[in-house]
C-alpha positions as CSV (number, residue, x, y, z in Angstrom):
1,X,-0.6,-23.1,23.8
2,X,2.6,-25.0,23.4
3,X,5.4,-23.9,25.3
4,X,7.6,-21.5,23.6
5,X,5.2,-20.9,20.6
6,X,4.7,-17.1,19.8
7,X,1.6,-15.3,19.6
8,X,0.3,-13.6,16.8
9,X,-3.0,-11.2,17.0
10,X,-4.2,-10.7,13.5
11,X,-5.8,-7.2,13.8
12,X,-8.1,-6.4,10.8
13,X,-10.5,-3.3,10.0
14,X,-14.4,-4.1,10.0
15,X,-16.7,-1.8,7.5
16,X,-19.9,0.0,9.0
17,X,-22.6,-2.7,8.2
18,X,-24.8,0.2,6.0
19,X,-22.5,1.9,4.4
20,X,-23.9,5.1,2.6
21,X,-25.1,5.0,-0.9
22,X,-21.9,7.2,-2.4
23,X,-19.8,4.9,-0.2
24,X,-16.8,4.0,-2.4
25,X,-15.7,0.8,-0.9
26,X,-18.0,-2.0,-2.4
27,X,-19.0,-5.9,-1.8
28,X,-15.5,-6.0,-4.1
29,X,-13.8,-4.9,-1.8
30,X,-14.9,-6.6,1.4
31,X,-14.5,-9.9,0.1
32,X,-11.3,-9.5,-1.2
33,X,-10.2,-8.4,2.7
34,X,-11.8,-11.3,3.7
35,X,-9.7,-13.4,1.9
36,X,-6.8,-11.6,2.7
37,X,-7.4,-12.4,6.4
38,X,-8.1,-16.0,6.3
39,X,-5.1,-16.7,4.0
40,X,-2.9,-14.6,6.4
41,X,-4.2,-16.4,9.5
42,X,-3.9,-19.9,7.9
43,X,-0.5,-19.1,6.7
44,X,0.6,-18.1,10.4
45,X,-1.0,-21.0,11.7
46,X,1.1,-23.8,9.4
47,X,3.9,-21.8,10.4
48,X,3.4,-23.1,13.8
49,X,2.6,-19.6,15.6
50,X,-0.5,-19.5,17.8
51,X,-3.0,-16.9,16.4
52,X,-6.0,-14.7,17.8
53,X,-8.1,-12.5,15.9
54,X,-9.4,-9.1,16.5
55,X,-12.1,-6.9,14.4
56,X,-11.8,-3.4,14.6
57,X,-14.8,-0.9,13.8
58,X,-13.0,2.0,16.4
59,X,-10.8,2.3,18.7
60,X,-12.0,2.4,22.5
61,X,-11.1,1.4,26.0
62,X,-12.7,-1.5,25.2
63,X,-10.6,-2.4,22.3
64,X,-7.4,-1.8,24.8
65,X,-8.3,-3.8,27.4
66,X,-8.5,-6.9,24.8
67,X,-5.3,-6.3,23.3
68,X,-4.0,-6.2,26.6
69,X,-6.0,-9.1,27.6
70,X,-4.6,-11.7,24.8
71,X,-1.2,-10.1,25.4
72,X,0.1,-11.4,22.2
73,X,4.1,-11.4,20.9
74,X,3.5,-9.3,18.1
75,X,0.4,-7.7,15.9
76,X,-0.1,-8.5,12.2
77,X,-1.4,-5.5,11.2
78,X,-3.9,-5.4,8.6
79,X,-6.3,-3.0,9.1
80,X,-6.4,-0.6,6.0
81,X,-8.8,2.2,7.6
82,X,-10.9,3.4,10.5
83,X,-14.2,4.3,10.8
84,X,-14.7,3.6,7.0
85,X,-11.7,6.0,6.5
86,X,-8.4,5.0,4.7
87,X,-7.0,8.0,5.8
88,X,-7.6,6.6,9.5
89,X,-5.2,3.7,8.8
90,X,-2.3,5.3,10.6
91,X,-3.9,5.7,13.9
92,X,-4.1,2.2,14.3
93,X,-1.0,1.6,13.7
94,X,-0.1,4.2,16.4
95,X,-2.2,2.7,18.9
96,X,0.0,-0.3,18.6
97,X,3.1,2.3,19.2
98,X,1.2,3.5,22.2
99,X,0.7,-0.3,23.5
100,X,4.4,-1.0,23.0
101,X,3.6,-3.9,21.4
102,X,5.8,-4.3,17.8
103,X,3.5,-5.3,14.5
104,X,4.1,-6.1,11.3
105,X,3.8,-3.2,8.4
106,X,4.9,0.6,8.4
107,X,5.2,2.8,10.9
108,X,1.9,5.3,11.4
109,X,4.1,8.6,9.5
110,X,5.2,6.5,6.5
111,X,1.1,5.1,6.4
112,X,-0.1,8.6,7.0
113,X,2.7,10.4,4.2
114,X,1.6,7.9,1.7
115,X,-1.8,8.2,1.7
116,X,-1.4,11.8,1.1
117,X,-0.5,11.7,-2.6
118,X,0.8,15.2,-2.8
119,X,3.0,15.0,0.5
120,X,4.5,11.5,-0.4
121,X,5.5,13.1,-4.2
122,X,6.9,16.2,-2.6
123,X,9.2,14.5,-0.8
124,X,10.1,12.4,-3.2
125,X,11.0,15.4,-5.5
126,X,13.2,16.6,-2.5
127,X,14.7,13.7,-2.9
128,X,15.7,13.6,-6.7
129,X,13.2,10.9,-7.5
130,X,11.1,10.9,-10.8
131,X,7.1,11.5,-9.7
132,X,5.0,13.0,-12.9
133,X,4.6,16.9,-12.6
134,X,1.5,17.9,-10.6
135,X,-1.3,20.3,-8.9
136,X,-2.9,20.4,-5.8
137,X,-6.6,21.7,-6.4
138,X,-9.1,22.6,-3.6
139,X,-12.5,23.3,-3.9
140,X,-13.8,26.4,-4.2
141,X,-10.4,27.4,-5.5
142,X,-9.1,28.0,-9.1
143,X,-6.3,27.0,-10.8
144,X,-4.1,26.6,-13.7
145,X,-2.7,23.9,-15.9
146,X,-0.4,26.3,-17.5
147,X,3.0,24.0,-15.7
148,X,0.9,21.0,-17.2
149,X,1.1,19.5,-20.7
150,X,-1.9,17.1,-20.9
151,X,-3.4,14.7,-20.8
152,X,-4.0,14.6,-17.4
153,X,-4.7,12.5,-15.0
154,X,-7.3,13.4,-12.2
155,X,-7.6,11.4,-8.6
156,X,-8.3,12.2,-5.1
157,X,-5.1,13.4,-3.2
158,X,-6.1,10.5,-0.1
159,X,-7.4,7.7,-1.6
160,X,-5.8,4.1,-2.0
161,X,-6.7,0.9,-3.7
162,X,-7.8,2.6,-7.2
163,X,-10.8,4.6,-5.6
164,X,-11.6,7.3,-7.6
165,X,-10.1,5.9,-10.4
166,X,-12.3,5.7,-13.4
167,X,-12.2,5.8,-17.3
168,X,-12.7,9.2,-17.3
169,X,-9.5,10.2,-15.0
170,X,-7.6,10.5,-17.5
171,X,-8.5,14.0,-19.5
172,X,-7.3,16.4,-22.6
173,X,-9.0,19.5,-21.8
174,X,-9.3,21.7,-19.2
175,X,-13.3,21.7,-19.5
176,X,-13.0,17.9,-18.9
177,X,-10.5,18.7,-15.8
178,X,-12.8,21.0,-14.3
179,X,-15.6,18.4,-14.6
180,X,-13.4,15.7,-13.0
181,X,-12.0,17.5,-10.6
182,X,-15.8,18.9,-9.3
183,X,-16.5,15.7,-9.0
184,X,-14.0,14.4,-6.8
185,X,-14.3,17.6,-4.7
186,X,-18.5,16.2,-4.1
187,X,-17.8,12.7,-4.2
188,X,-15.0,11.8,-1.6
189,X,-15.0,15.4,0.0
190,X,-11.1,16.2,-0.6
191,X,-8.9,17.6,-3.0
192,X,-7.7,16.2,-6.5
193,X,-4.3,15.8,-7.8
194,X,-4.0,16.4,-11.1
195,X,-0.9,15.0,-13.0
196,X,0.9,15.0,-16.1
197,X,-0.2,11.5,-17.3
198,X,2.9,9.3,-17.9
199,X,1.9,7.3,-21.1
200,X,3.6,4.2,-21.0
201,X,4.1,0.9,-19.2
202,X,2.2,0.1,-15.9
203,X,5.0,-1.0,-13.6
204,X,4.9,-2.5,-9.5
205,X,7.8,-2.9,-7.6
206,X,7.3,-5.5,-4.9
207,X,9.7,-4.6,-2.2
208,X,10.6,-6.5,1.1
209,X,12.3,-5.5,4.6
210,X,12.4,-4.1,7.3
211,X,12.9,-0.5,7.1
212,X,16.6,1.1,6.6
213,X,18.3,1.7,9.9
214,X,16.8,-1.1,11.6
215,X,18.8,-4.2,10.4
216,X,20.2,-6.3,13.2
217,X,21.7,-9.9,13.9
218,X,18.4,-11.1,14.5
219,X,17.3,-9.6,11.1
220,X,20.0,-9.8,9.1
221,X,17.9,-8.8,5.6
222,X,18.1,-5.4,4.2
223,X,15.0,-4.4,2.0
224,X,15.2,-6.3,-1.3
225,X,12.8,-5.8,-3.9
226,X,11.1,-9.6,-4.9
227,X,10.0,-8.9,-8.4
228,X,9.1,-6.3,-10.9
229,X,5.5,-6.5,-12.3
230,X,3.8,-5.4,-15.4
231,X,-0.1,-4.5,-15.8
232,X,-1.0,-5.9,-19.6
233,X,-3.1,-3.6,-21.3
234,X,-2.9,-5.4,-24.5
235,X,-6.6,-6.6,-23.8
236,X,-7.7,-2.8,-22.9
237,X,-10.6,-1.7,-25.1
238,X,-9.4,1.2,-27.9
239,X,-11.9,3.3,-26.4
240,X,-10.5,3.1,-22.7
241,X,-7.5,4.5,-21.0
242,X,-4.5,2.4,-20.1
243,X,-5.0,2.9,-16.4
244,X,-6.0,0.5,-13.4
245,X,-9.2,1.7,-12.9
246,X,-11.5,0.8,-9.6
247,X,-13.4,-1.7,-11.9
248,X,-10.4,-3.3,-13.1
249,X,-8.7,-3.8,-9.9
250,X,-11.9,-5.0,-8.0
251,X,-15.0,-5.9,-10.2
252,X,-14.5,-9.5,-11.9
253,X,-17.9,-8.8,-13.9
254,X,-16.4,-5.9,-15.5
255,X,-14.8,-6.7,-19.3
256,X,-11.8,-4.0,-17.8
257,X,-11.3,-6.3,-15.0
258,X,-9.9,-9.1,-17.7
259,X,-8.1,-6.5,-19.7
260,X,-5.5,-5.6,-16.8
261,X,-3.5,-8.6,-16.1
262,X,-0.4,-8.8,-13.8
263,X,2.6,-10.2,-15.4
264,X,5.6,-11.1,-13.1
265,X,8.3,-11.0,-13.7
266,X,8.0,-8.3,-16.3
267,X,10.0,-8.6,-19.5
268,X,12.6,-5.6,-19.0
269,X,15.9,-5.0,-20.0
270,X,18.6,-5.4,-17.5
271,X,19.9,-2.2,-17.3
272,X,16.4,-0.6,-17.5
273,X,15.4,-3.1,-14.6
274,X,18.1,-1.9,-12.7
275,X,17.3,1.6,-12.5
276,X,14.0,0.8,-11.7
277,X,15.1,-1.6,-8.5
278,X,17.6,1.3,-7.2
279,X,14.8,4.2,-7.6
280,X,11.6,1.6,-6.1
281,X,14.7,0.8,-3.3
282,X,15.4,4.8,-2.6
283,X,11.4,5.5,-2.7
284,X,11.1,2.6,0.2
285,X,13.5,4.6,2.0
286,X,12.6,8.2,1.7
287,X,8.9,7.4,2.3
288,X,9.8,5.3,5.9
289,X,8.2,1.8,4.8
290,X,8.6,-1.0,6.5
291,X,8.6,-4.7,6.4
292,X,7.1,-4.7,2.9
293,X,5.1,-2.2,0.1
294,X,4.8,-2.1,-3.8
295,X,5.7,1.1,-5.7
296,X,3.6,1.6,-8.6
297,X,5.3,3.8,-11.5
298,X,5.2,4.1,-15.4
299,X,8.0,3.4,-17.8
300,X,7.2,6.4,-20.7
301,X,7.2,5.3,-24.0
302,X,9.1,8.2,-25.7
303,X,12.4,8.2,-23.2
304,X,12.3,4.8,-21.0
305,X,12.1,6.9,-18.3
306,X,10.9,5.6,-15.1
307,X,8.4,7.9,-13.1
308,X,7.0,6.9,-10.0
309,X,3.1,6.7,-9.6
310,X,2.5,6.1,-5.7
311,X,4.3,4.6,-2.6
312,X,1.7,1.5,-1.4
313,X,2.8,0.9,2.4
314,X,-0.4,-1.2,2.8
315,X,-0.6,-3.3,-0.2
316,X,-3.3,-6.1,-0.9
317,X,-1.2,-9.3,0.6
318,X,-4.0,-12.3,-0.2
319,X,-2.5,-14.5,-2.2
320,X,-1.9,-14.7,-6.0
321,X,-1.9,-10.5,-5.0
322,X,0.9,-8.4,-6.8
323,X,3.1,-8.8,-3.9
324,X,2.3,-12.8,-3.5
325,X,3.3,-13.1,-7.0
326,X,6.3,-11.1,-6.9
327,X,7.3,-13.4,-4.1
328,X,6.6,-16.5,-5.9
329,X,9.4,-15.3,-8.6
330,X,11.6,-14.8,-5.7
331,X,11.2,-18.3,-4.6
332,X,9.1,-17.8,-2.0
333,X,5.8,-19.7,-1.0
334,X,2.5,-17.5,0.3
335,X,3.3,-19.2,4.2
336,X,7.5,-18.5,3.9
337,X,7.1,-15.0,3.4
338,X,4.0,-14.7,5.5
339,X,5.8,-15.9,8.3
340,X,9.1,-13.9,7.1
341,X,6.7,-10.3,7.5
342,X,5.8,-11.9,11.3
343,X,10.0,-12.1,12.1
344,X,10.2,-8.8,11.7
345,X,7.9,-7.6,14.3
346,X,9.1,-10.7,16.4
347,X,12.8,-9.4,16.1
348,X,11.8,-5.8,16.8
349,X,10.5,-7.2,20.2
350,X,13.3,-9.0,20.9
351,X,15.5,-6.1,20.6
352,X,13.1,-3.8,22.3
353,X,13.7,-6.0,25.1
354,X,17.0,-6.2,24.6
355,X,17.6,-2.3,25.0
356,X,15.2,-2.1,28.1
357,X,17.6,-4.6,29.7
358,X,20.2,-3.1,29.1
359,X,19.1,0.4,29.8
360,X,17.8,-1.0,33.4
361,X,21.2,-2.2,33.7
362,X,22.9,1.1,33.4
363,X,20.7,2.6,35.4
């Protein structure tokens, strides 16, 4: 290793080799993360940091002892779940905290909050930020949609990456609710949200920092947001829903797949665009991300009126990725800003180090 260069460990998730028939995840899905990782440690690498890899199925003494072993400057963290569980994402993330070793991408609360659809909206509602109205249903228990003017739209309250997102998510009656709603009660074993759906434009915020707070000499950049995206539905069969769908987002075979196409930048007007940046900008903040994320939101037809969808704190980052093209309109090239996400957690050990010296010093 040449003398002076940093170390990067590139920490990914590995899924269970047999995964179980009503497994969500899919051979989409998989190869998709392994392009992620490759791009990610290829972009490091022409950036002139040395790079180690580690697979992660669980987390044992075992897995410690290696981390400890390479010793590396910082973690790029891109594990998305745990055990085959998104919802397990955060304690990776926390085992890093544990290790004292600083890596790239949100802290394990703002991973954990997000996930949880109905957590993440509630505090964004504290917060005076525009989120569709919505119910919490759990099974076994009834409910109402009597606060709720439809259609609706119907997804598991800790999912990511579209799963559980289907044509028929999106609903007029409260027979079809039920229906949906039993469904993802048996299927992924949690509760549904149900929301007002927002008919309107699909709009992503591709936002990129370190978190608010933690801005220093060494990283002098507050969060900016890179670009705002659009999802084209123009394509969309009549018969289908104007949603990003699991097919769409992951299935190339599937004639949805073609009909949802990223546009960046999207063709806003300024003022509009504006708003859009400050609420995406206040969402990053309430929500704790860090480093980088992409809020999703719809622009409603009737009003203009921006409503905020989810907070993604673990956004695909492979390249030509919403995020990679955002950063493309920003000026950036996939190995600038993959090696911009690294400074962070390189800065936030130099100033970790920093403060111990200095506390030692007092002491």
């Amino acid at each position: 290793m040449a003398n002076g260069q940093k170390t990067i460990l590139i920490v990914y998730d590995i899924l269970s080799d047999k995964p179980s028939p009503d497994d969500p995840q899919s051979e989409y899905t998989l190869a998709d993360t392994r392009s992620e990782i490759e791009a990610v440690e290829k972009a490091l690498k022409e950036g002139g940091f040395g790079v180690k890899m580690l697979g992660l199925r669980r987390i044992n003494s075992k897995v410690v002892a290696k981390i400890e072993e390479i010793n590396p400057d910082a973690i790029f963290n891109l594990c998305e779940s745990l055990y085959d569980q998104a919802r397990h994402e955060m304690f990776v993330a926390g085992l890093f905290e544990l290790l004292k070793i600083p890596y790239t991408g949100s802290p394990p609360f703002a991973l954990g909050l997000a996930l949880n659809k109905r957590k993440a909206k509630q505090i964004l509602r504290a917060a005076g930020l525009p989120t569709p109205a919505s119910i919490l249903t759990i099974q076994g228990q009834p409910f109402s949609l009597s606060d709720l003017t439809p259609p609706y739209f119907i997804k598991p309250v800790r999912e990511d990456a579209s799963i559980g997102i289907s044509s028929h998510s999106v609903v007029t009656t409260k027979e079809e609710a039920l229906e949906r709603v039993k469904f993802i009660h048996e299927t992924y074993h949690q509760p549904a949200l149900i929301e007002e759906f927002i008919a309107g434009r699909e709009i992503n915020v591709s936002i990129m920092g370190p978190a608010y707070g933690q801005v220093s000499e060494s990283t002098p950049l507050e969060p900016r947001v890179l670009a705002v995206g659009e999802i084209d539905f123009s394509k969309m069969p009549e018969n289908e829903p104007n949603i990003v769908s699991y097919q769409a987002k992951w299935d190339p075979k599937s004639p949805l797949y073609e009909a949802t196409e990223p546009r960046y930048p999207a063709k806003l007007d300024p003022e509009i665009q504006t708003k859009i940046e400050k609420i995406a900008l206040r969402a990053y903040q309430e929500i704790g991300c860090r480093d980088y994320a992409r809020i999703d939101g719809r622009l409603r037809d009737e009003d203009g009126k921006f409503f905020i969808l989810e907070i993604n704190t673990n956004p695909d980052i492979s390249p030509e990725a919403g995020l990679d093209r955002a950063a493309h309109v920003a000026g950036m090239t996939y190995n600038q800003w993959m090696c911009e996400v690294a400074s962070y957690a390189l800065a936030r050990a130099k100033k970790k180090i920093s403060q111990e010296i200095a506390t030692k010093s007092v002491i």
